[in-house]
C-alpha positions as CSV (number, residue, x, y, z in Angstrom):
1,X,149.5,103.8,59.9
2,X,152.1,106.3,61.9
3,X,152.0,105.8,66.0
4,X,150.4,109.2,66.3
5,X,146.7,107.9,64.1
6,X,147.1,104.6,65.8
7,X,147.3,106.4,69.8
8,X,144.2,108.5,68.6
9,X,142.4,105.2,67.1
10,X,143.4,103.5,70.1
11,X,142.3,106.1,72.6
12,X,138.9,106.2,70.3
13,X,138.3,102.6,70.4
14,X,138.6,103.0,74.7
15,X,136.2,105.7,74.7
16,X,133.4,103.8,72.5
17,X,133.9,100.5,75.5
18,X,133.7,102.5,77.9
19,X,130.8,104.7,76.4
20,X,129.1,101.7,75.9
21,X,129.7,100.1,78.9
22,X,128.2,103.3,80.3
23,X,125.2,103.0,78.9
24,X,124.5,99.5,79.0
25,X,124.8,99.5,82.8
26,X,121.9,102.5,82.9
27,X,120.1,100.8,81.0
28,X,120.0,97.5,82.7
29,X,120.0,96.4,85.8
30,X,116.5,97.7,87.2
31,X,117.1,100.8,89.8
32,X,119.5,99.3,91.8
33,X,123.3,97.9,91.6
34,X,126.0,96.6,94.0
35,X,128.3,98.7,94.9
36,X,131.2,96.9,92.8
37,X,128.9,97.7,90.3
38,X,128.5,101.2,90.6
39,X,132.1,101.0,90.9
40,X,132.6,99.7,87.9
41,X,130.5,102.3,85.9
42,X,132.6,105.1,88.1
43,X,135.7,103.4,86.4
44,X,134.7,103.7,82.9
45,X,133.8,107.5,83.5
46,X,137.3,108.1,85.2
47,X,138.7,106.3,82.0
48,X,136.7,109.0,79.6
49,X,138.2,111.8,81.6
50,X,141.4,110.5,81.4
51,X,141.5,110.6,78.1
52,X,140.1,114.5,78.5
53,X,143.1,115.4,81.0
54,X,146.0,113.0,80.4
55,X,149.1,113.7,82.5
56,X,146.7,116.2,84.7
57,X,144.5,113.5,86.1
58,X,144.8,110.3,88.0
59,X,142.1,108.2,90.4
60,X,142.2,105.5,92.8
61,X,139.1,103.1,94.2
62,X,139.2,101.7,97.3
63,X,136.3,99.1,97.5
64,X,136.1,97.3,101.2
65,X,135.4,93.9,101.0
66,X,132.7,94.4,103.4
67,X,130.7,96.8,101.1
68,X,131.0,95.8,97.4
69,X,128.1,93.5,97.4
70,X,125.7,96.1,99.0
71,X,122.8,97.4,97.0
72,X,122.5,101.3,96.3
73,X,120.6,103.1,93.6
74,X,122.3,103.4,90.8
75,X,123.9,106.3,89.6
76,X,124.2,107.6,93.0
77,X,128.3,108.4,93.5
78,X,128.4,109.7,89.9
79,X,127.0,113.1,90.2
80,X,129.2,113.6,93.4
81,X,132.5,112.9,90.9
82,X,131.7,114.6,88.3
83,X,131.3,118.0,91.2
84,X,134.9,116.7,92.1
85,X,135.7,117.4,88.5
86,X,133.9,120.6,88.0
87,X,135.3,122.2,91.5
88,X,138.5,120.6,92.1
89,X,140.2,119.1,88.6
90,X,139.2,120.8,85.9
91,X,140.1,124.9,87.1
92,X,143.7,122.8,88.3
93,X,146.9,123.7,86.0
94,X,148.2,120.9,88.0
95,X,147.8,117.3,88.7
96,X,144.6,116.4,90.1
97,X,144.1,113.1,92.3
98,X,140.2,111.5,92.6
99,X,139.6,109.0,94.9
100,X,136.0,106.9,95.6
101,X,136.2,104.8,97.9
102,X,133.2,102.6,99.8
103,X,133.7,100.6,103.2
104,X,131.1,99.6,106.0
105,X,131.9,102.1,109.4
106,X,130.0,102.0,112.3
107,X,127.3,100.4,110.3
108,X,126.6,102.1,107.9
109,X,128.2,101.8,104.1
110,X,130.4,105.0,103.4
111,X,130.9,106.0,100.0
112,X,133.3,109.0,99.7
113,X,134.6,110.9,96.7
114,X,137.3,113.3,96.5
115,X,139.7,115.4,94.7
116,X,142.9,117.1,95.4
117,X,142.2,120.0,93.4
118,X,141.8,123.4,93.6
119,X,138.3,123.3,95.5
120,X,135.7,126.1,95.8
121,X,133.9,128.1,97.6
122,X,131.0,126.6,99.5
123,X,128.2,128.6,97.9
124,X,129.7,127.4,94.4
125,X,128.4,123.6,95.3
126,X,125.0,124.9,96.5
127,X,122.4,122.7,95.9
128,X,119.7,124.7,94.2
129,X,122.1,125.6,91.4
130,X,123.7,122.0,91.8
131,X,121.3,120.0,89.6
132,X,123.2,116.5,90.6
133,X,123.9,116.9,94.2
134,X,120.3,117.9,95.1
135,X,118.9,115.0,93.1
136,X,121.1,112.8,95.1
137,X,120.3,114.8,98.4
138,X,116.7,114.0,97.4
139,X,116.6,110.1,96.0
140,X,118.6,109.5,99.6
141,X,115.5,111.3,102.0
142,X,113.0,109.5,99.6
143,X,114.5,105.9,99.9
144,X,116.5,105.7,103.6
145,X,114.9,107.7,106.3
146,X,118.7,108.9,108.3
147,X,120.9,108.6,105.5
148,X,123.4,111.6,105.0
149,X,125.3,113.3,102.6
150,X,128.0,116.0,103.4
151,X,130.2,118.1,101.1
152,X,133.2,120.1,102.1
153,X,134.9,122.6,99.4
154,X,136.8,125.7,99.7
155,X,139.2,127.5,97.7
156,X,142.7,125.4,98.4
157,X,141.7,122.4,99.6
158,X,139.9,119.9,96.6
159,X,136.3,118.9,97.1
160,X,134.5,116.0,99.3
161,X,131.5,114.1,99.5
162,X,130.5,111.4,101.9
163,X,127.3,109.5,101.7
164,X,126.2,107.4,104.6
165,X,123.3,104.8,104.5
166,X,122.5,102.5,107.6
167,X,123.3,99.0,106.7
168,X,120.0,98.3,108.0
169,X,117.9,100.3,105.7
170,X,119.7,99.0,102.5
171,X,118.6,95.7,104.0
172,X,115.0,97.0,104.0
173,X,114.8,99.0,101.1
């Protein structure tokens, strides 16, 4: 087998894992997951898009201590990402960073999302047309009463997100 088939088998065998991976975690684990968890699911999609972008993307987690055993819905950071992909990585030429990180300030557990990339206007990431961010705009008002999101994009400066849910409302939900 020449190096070339065997990198494409290779990089076919890491996209099945983490496919599956993906899909075992939505499947189990009832509605909700730690945040480690969800971390780890974030991890395999960064992995897929690796493989998409190559040299043109990389990522970094930064998961406190203080807030990886915390329970959040599941599938709640994802939708946020994959926005930091459509508005900030994928119209780049150049190298793209993403970065998700989660930590307990002021408390409340912080999940943030960025990317470095080439961000968008603020109307582009508007929620009516943005099927992901308003479902996670809505499953935070339906399960914590003051949780927050906020997202910040304009042309130039990459995209962020930054959920905020009292530590004691996760406790209570």
């Amino acid at each position: 087998m020449s190096r070339r088939a065997c990198s494409e088998k290779d990089a076919l065998e890491s996209s099945l894992h983490a496919l599956r991976d993906m899909l075992r975690y939505t499947l189990e684990h009832g509605q909700r997951a730690s945040v480690s968890e969800e971390f780890a699911f974030l991890e395999q999609y960064c992995r897929l898009q690796k493989l998409r972008f190559g040299d043109r993307f990389s990522y970094e987690f930064d998961l406190a201590e203080g807030a990886a055993g915390l329970p959040i819905p599941k599938l709640l950071a994802q939708p946020l990402l994959e926005n930091a992909f459509i508005h900030g990585i994928e119209p780049s030429t150049r190298p793209c960073l993403a970065r998700i990180s989660a930590r307990v300030e002021r408390s409340s557990l912080v999940l943030e999302v960025e990317a470095d990339g080439v961000g968008c206007e603020a109307s582009a990431i508007d929620e009516r047309k943005r099927i992901g961010i308003g479902n996670v705009r809505e499953r935070l008002s339906l399960l914590y009463a003051t949780a927050s999101l906020e997202l910040d994009s304009a042309p130039g400066t990459g995209f962020r997100a930054r959920i905020a849910i009292p530590l004691a409302e996760l406790e209570g939900a």
